[in-house]
C-alpha positions in Angstrom: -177.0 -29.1 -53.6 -176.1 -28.5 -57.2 -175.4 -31.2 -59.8 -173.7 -30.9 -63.4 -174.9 -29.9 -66.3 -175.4 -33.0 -67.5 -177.3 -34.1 -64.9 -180.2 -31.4 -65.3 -180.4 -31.9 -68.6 -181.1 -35.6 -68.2 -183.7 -34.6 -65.8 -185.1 -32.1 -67.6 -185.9 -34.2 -70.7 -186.9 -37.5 -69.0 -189.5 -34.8 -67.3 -190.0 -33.6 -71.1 -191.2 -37.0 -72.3 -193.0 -37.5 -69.0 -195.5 -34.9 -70.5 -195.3 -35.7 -73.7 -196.2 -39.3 -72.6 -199.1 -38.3 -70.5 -200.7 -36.0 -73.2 -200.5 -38.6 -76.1 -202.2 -41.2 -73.7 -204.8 -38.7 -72.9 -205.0 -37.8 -76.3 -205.4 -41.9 -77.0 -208.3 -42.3 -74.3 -210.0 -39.2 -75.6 -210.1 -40.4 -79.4 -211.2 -44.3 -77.6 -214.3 -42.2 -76.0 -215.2 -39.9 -79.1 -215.4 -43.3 -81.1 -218.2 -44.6 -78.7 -219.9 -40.7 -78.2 -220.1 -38.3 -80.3 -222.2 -36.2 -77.6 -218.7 -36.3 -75.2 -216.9 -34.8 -78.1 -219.5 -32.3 -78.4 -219.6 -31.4 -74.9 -216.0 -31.4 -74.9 -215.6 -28.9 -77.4 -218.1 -27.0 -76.1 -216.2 -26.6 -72.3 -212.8 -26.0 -74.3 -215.1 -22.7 -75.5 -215.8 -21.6 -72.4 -212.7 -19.5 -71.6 -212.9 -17.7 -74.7 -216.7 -17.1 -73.8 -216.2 -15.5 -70.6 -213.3 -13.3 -71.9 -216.0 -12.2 -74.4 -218.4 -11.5 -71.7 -215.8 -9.4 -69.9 -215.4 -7.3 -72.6 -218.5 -6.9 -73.4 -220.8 -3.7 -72.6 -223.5 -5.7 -71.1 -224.3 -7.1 -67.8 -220.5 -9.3 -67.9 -221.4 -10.4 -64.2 -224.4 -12.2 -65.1 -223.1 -13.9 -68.1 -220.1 -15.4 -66.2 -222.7 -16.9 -64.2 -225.1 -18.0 -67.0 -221.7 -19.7 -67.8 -220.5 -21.2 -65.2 -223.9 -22.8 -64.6 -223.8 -24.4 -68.0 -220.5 -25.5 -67.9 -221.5 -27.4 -64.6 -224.5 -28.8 -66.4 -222.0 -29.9 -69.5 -219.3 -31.5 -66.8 -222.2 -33.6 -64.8 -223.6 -34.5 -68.3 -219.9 -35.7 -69.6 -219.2 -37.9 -66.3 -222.9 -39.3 -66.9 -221.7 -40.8 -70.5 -218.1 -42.0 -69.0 -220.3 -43.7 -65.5 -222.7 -45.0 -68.7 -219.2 -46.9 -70.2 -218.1 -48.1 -66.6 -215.0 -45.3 -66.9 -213.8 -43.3 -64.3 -214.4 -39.6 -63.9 -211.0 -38.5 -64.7 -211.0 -41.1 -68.0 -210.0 -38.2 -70.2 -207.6 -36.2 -67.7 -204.5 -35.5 -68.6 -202.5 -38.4 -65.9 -198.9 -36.8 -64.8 -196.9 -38.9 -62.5 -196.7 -36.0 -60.4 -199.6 -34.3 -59.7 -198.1 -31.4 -57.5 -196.8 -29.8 -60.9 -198.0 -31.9 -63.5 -194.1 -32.8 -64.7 -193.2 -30.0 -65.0 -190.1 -29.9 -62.3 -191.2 -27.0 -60.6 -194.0 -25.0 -58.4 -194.1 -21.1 -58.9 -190.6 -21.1 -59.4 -189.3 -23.5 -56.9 -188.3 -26.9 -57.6 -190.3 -29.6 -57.0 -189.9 -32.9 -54.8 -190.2 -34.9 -57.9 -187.2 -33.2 -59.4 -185.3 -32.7 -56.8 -185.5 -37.0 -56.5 -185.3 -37.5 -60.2 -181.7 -35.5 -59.8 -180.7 -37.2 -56.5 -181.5 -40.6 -58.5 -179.8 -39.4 -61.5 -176.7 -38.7 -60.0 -176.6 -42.1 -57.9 -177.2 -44.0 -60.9 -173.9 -42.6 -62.7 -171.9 -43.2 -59.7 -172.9 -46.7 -59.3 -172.3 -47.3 -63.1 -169.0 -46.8 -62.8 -168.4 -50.1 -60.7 -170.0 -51.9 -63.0 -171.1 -54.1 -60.3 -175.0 -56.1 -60.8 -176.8 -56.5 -58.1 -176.9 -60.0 -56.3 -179.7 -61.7 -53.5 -179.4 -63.6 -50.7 -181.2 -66.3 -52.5 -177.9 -66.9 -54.5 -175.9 -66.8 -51.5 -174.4 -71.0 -51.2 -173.1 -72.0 -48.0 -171.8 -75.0 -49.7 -168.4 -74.1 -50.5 -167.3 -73.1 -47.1 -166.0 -76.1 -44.9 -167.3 -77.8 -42.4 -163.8 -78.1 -40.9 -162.4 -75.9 -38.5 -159.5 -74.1 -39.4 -157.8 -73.3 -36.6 -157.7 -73.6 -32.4 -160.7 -71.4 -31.2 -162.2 -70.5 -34.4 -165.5 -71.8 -35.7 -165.6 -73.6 -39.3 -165.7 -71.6 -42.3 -169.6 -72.8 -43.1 -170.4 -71.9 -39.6 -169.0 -68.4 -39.3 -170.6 -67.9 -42.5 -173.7 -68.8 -41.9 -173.7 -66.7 -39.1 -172.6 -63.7 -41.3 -175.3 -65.0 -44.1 -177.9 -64.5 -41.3 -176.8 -61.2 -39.7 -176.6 -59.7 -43.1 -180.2 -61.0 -43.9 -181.6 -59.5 -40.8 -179.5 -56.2 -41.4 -180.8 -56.2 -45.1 -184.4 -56.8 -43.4 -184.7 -54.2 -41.0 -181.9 -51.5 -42.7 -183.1 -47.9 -42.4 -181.5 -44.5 -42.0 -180.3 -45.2 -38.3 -178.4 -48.5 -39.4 -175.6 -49.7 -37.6 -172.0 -49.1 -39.9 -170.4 -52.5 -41.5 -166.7 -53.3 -42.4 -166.5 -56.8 -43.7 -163.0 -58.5 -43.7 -161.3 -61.2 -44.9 -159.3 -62.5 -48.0 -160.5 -62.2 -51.9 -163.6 -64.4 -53.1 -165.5 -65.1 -49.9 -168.7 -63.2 -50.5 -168.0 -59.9 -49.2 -169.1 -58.5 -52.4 -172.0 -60.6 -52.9 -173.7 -60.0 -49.6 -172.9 -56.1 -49.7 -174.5 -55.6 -52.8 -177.6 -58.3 -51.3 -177.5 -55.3 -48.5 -178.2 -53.2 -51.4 -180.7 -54.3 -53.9 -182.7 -55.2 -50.9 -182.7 -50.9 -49.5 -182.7 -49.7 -53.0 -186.0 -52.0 -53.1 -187.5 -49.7 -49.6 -186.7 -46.5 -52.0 -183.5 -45.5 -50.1 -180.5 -44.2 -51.5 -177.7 -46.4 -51.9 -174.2 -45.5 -53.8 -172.4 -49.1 -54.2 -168.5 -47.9 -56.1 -165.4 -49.7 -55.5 -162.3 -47.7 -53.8 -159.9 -47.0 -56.4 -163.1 -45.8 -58.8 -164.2 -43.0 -56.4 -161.1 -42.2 -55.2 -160.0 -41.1 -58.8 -163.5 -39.4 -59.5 -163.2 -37.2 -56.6 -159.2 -36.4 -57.4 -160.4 -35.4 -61.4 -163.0 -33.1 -59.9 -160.9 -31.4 -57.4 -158.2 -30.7 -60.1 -159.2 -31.0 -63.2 -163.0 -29.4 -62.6 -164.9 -28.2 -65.5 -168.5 -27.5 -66.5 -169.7 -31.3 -67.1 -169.1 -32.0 -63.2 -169.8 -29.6 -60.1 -167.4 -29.3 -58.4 -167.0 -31.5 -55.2 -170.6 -32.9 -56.5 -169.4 -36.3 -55.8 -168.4 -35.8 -52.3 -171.4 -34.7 -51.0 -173.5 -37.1 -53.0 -171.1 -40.0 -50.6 -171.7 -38.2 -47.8 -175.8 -37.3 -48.4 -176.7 -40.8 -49.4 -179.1 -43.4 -47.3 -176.2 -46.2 -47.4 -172.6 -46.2 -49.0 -171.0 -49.6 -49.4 -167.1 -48.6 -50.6 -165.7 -52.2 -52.1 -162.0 -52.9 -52.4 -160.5 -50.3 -49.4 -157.1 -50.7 -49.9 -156.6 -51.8 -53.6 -156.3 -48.0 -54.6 -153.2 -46.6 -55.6 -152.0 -44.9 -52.1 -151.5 -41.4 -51.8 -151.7 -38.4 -49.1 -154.8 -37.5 -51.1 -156.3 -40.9 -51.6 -155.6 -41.2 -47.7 -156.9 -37.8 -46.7 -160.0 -38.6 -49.1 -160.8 -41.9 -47.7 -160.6 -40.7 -44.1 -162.6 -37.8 -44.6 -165.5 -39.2 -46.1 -165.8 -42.1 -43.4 -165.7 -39.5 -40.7 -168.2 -37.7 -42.2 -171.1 -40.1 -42.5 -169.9 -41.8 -39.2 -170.1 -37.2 -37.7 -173.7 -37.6 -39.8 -175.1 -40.9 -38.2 -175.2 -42.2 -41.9 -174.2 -45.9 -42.3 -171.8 -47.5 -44.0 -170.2 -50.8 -45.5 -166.8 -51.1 -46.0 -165.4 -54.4 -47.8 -161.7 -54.9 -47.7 -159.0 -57.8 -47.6 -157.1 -55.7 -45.2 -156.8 -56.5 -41.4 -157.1 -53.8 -38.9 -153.2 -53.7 -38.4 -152.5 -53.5 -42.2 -155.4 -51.2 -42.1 -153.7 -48.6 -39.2 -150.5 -49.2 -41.5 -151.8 -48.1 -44.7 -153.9 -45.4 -43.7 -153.9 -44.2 -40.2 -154.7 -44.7 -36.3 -157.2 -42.4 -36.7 -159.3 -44.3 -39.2 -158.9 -47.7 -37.2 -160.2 -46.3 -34.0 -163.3 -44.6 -35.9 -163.6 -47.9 -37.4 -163.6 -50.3 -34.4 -165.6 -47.5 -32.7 -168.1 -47.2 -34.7 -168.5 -50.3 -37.2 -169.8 -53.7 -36.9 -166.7 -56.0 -38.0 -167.8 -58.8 -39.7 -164.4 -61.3 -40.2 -164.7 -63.8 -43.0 -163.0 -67.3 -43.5 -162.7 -69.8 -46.1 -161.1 -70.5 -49.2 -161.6 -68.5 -52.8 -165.2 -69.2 -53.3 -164.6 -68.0 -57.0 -162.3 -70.0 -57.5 -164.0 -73.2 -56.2 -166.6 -72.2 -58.6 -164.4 -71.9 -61.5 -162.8 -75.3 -60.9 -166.4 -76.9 -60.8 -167.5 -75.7 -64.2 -164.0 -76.6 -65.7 -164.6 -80.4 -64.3 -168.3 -79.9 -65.4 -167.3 -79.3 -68.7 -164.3 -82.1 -68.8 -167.0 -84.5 -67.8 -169.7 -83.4 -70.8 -166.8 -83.7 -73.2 -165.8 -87.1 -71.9 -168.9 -88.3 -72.3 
């Protein structure tokens, strides 16, 4: 797929100072030997010669053949020598190799004019990173997930106590975080504002960003006015529809706050479209959103709902404003420090 501008250029020179990086610590090493052997920077300079020998010999009128071979049978002799004085000071063989973090094309992004795996993941990464930034969202762990401020009580005929539905989400969530991989099961988590929807979705996705896979975490209202500026206001920065298929490529999409955004026939269309498509491409998905299903038909559409329950785990939260709870604690916290 193609990317923006801005994009390859990023790549391009984190790949530029890749190199640069990997000759100055060769450089380093080499300098680090020559100090301890002045016969390594001898024989050093003397198998840097070598090319300019055998052009020599090419050129020459003489028996070229033979000379390549006198040669290549010294520079062998100068290379077993050389590995001798790094075995002698307990370094490896490659000691004074140039190290590139790739070593199909040495950082340089590409492989007799095609484009390299590295680069082609460098961009991929690039271009997640900038479309997580914009939710400005940290990522949180299940080790900082607190049962605590759910009741014990229950709520309500039929239905389990806050703590114990939650716990039972807590655990389900661990277990999907645990074994997540590109065949994953979809998620829509429900339930009203402040009762860890947000902090167990992004748990879900610091723990596959951690296995390598490709996660895009971006609230609703964010992506839904990214993709609208690059449909109709498109321009060199941004390719067009780049987004999009970055959404729909990705290992695992987690869209916070469906519903918040302002709504539209586009926004609408949008939303729908890109569901479809992961749930068409087996690709799973989190959805967080204070909505129920029947506010959910009535702000979008039937058709969304029935891909939805037809294709999504429902996970139904209860409880009261865990932020809030928290906020109330750290005001009496505070009260009782200053009254004391």
């Amino acid at each position: 797929m193609g990317y923006g501008k801005s994009v390859y250029e990023c790549v391009y020179n984190k790949l530029s100072e890749k190199r640069k990086r990997a000759l100055y610590e060769a450089k380093q090493r080499k300098n680090k030997l020559y100090a301890r052997s002045k016969r390594a920077k001898q024989i050093e300079s003397l198998l840097s010669s070598t090319a300019i020998q055998a052009a020599k010999s090419i050129l020459s009128s003489g028996n070229a053949k033979l000379k390549l071979e006198e040669l290549k049978k010294n520079n062998l002799l100068l290379q077993k020598e050389l590995k001798n004085i790094l075995k002698e000071f307990g370094l490896p063989d490659n000691y004074i190799d140039v190290q590139y973090d790739c070593k199909l094309c040495n950082d340089q992004g590409y492989i007799d004019g095609k484009m390299c795996t590295c680069m082609k993941q460098m961009l991929r990464n690039e271009a997640y990173n900038r479309l997580n930034c914009i939710s400005a969202l940290s990522l949180s762990s299940f080790e900082t997930f607190s049962l605590d401020y759910y009741s014990s009580e229950p709520i309500g005929k039929g239905l389990p106590s806050p703590q114990k539905r939650m716990n039972d989400i807590f655990r389900f969530c661990k277990n999907y975080a645990d074994n997540f991989s590109k065949d994953s099961k979809s998620l829509i988590m429900q339930g009203a504002t402040g009762l860890g929807k947000t902090h167990l979705s992004l748990s879900i996705a610091k723990s596959a960003i951690d296995k390598g896979y490709g996660v895009i975490y971006i609230s609703t209202p964010n992506i839904v006015s990214k993709i609208e500026k690059e449909r109709f206001r498109y321009n060199h920065e941004t390719s067009q529809e780049e987004t999009e298929v970055l959404l729909c490529e990705c290992d695992l999409l987690i869209l916070d706050d469906l519903g918040t955004e302002f709504s539209t026939s586009f926004s609408n269309a949008t939303i729908y479209n890109l569901i479809n498509s992961r749930i068409m491409l087996n690709k799973p998905t989190i959805i967080n959103t204070n909505l129920s299903m029947r506010e959910l038909e009535k702000g979008y559409s039937e058709r969304l709902v029935s891909r939805i329950i037809g294709d999504m785990i429902r996970l139904e939260f209860l409880g009261s404003d865990v932020r809030h709870q928290k906020t109330l604690n750290k005001i009496r916290q505070s009260k009782i420090h200053f009254d004391n």
